[in-house]
N, C-alpha and C positions, 0 to 999 in steps of 0.2 A: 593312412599314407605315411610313409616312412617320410622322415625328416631330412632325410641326406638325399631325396630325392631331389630334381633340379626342375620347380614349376615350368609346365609349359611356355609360357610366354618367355620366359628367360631363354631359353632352350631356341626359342623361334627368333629372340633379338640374335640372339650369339651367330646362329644361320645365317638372318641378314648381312649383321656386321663382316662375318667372311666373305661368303659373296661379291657383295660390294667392295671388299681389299681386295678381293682377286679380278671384278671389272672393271675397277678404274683402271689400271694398268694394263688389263689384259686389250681395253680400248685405244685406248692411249697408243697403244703396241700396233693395233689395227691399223690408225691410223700414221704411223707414222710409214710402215711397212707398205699401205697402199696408195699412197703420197708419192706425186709424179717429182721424180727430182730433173726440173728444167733445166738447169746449168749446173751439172755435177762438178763438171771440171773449171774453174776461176779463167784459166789458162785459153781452154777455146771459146770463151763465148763470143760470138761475131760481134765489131762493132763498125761502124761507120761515122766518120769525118771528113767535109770538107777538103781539109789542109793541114799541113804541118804546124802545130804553136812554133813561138819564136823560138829561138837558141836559148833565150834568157829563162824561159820557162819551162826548158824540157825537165827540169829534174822535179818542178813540182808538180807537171803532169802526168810522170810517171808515177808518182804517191799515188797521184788521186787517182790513177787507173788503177791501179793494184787495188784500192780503198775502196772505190766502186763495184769493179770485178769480185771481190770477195763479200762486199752485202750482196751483190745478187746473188750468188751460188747462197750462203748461210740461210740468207730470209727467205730463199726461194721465189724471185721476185721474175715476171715475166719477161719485164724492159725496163731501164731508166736510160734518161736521157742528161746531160749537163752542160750547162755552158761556162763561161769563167770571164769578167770584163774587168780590163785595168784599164785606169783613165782614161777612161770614153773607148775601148776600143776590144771588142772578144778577142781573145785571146785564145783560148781553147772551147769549142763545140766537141760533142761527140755523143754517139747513142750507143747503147750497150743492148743486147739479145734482142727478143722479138716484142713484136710492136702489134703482131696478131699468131696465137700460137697454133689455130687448123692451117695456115699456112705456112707455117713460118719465117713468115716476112719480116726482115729485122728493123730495128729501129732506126730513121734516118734523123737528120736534124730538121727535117720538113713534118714531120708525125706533131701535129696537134696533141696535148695531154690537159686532162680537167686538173684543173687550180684549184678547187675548191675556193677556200679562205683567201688564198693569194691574190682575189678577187678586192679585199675590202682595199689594200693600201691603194689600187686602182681607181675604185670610188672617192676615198681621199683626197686623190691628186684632184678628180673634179671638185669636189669641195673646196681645194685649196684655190683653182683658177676660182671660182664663185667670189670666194673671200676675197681676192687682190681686186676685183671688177668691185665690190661693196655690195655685190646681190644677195649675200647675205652676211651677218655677224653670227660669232660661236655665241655671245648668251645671249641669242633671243631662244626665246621655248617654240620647243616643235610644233606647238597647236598654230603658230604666226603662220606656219608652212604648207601644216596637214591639218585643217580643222576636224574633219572627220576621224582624226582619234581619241576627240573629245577632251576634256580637262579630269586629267587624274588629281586621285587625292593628292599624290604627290609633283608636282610640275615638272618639268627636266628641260635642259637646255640643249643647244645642236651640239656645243661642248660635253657636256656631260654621257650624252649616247656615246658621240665619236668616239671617247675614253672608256665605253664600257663602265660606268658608274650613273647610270641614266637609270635604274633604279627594274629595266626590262628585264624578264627571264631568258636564260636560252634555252634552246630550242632541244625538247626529248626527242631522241633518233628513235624510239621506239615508237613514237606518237605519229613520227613522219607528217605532220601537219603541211609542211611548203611540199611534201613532194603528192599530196593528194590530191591536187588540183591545177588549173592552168591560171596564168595571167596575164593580160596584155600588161600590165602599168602595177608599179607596185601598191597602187591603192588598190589594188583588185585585192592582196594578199593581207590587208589589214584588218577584215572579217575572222581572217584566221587566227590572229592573236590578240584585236586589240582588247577583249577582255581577261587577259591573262592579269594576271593579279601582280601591279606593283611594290617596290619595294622606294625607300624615301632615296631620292638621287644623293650621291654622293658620299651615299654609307658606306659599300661595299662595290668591290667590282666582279663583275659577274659579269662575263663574254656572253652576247646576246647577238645572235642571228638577225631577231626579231628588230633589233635595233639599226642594225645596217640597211635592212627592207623599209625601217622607215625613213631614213636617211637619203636613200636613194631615192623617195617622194617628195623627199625635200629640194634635191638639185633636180628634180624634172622640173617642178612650178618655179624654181629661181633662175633655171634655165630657159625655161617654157619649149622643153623640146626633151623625147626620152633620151633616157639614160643612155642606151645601148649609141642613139646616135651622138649625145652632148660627146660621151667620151672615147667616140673612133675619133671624130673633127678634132677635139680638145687635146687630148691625151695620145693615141694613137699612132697617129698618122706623122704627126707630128715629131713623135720619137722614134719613127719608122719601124714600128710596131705592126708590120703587114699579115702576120699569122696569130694575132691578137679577137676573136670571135665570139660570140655569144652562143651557145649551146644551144638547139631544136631541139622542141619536146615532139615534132612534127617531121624532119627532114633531116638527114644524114652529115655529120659537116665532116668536108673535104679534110684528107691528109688525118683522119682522126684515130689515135692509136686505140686500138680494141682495151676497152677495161675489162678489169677482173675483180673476182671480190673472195675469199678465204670459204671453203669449205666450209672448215669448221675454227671454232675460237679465234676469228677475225685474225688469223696466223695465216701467211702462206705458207708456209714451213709444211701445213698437211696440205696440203693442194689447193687449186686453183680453181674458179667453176666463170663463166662470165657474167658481168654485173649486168642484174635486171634493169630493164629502160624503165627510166623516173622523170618523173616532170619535173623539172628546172627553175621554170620561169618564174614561180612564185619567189626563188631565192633574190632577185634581182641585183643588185650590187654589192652584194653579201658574199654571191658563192655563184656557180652558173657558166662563168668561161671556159673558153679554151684556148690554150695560148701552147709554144715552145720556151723552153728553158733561154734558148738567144735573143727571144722576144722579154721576157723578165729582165734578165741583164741589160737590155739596152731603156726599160726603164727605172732599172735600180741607180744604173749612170746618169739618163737623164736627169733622173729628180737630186741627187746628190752633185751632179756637176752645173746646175741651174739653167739646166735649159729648156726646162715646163716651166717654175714657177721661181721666183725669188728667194734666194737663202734665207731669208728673215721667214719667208714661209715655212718652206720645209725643216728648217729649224723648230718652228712653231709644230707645227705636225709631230714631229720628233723627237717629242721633250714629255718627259713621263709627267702622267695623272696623279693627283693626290686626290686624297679620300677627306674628305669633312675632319677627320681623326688629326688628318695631316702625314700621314703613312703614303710614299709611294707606291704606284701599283706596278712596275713594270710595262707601263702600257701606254702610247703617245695616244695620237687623232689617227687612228687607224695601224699603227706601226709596233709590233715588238720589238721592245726596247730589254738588251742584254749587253754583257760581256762575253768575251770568248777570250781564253789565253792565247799568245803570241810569243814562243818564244820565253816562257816562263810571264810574261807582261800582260795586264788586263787591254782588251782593245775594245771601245765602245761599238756595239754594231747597231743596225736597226732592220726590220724585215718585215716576215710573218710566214707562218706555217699554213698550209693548204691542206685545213680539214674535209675530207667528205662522208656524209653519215657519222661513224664514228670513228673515223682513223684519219691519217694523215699521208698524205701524199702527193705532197709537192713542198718546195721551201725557196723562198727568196731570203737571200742573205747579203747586205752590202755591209762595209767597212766604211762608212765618208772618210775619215781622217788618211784611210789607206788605201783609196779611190779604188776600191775592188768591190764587184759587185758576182752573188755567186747563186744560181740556180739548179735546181736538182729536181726531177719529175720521174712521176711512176704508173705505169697501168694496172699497179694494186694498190686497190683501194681497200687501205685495210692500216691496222696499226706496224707503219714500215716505218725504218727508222733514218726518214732523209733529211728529218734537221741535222741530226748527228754527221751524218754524210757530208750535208750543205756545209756545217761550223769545220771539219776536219778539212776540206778541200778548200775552205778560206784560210783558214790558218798554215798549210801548206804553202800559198800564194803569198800570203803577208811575209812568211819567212826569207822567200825569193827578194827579196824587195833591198 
């Protein structure tokens, strides 16, 4: 065999290797060319409002129109919807394109949208009425509440969960563990993780699902009433939260904008397909509702204008974790805790993003110092990018001011 010949195998890599450069692109290419573009034009996507904002705020809801109008056409997103509250009062509602795309019915401010995560600051607010009644204290350990999760090596407190530093995993989207089953109560749903392998509270913070599903077992027994119902009575009704619901893994809920989930690489950007129906119930206070963006705002108002719970409260809720280290984590008793620029200026906010599976799509964002409170929701459920949206449409409003 001559020397300068080129071994087979080498000869069969090289083959590979091109191939493969010429179909990842040539797919890539597929899909972008067979990719429905919903909203081509930024300019006509339908929208619907109510009413006119005030005079004072027409020039920052034209930003935020333009700002929203141009994430749907870019991300290819099927609907969003937004609201906007200054000092106790909406200011701008409005929905953007469709809300179900076989008919294309547009998005109203009455369409229901799954919250995912935007779920736990809700659970919070009942924890927090618990704590001002004394039904319960942040350090007593979750076994006082749930004995049936047994005594880990490591113990945790109701504080330590709430902060995400309770020592719980979260939860693999791949594993789909809460969505393979039903639950009436969420001790139903502690079968399903309570031997997941702990870590020592207060090491690390690590956002846990698992954690808030137990948390929500904790205000049923200190409540002694479920959750779904503690927190319409409690929280709900109360902040006139009327489009505020608990998701059927069994029955259809009224006014509910059609979800969607990415083709392909959790992008809508290649299309769009509808989200397969998943059992819910196991998420419990973690994840699971369905709310409107005017329904967030007039809780992001209430809780910051004191009218659920005590400022000394929400304060308390509001105020970032530290780690055993003594490292802040970003993270209050249920609330993302950030900045957001203003006008070149840091402005404290507090919120939370609405994961579902593994994307995000939904975002509460309030300002207390700048009594603005800002919601943003979507019928893709996928990696879309409405914190971004949420923080840009408050910083608009703050500049107004």
């Amino acid at each position: 065999m001559s020397n300068s010949r080129i071994p087979r195998w080498v000869s069969l890599l090289i083959l590979g290797v091109g191939l493969l450069m010429v179909a990842i692109p040539g797919f890539w290419l597929y899909l972008t060319l067979t990719a429905t573009k919903l909203h081509p034009d930024p300019g006509k996507i339908v929208s619907t409002s109510n009413s006119p904002p005030p005079p004072q705020w027409s020039r920052a809801v034209e930003q935020s129109r333009d700002l929203v109008r141009a994430s749907v056409t870019e991300q290819n997103l099927p609907g969003i919807s937004v609201a906007v509250g200054v000092d106790g009062k909406i200011v701008w509602a409005e929905g953007f394109g469709f809300a179900n795309l076989e008919d294309s019915s547009p998005v109203t401010l009455d369409h229901r949208f799954r919250i995912g995560t935007v779920s736990i600051p809700l659970t919070s607010a009942g924890i927090g009425l618990l704590l001002e009644e004394g039904r319960i204290k942040l350090d007593d350990e979750i076994q006082m509440y749930v004995p049936e999760f047994g005594v880990p090596h490591w113990p945790a407190t109701i504080r330590q969960v709430m902060g995400n530093i309770g020592g719980l995993k979260g939860e693999d989207p791949d594993e789909g563990v809460l969505t393979s089953s039903h639950c009436e109560h969420p001790t139903d749903a502690l079968a399903l993780f309570a031997k997941q392998p702990l870590s020592k509270a207060g090491g690390e913070y690590q956002y846990s699902t698992f954690g808030w599903v137990l948390l929500s077992e904790v205000v049923e027994r200190a409540a002694n009433k479920p959750l779904t119902s503690f927190l319409e009575e409690r929280v709900f009704r109360p902040l006139g939260m009327l489009d505020t619901v608990r998701d059927s893994d069994t029955e259809p809920v009224a006014h509910e904008a059609t979800s969607y989930f990415p083709r392909f690489f959790a992008r809508p950007i290649y299309g769009v397909k509808p989200l397969y129906k998943y059992h819910s119930s196991c998420y419990a206070g973690s994840s699971g509702y369905l709310s409107t963006p005017s329904d967030l705002v007039r809780f992001g108002m209430g809780m910051n204008g004191g009218k659920l719970l005590r400022r000394d409260t929400v304060q308390l809720l509001q105020t970032p974790q530290r780690l055993a280290s003594g490292a802040e984590t970003g993270y209050g008793l249920g609330w993302e805790l950030k900045t957001i620029a203003v006008d070149g200026q840091p402005v404290r906010t507090a919120g939370h993003e609405g994961e579902i599976f593994v994307g995000t799509s939904a975002s509460l964002l309030t300002l207390p110092e700048r009594g603005i409170a800002v919601a943003v929701t979507t019928n893709a459920s996928s990696f879309v990018g409405t914190p971004a949206v949420t923080e840009k449409i408050a910083a608009a409003f703050a500049s107004g001011r």
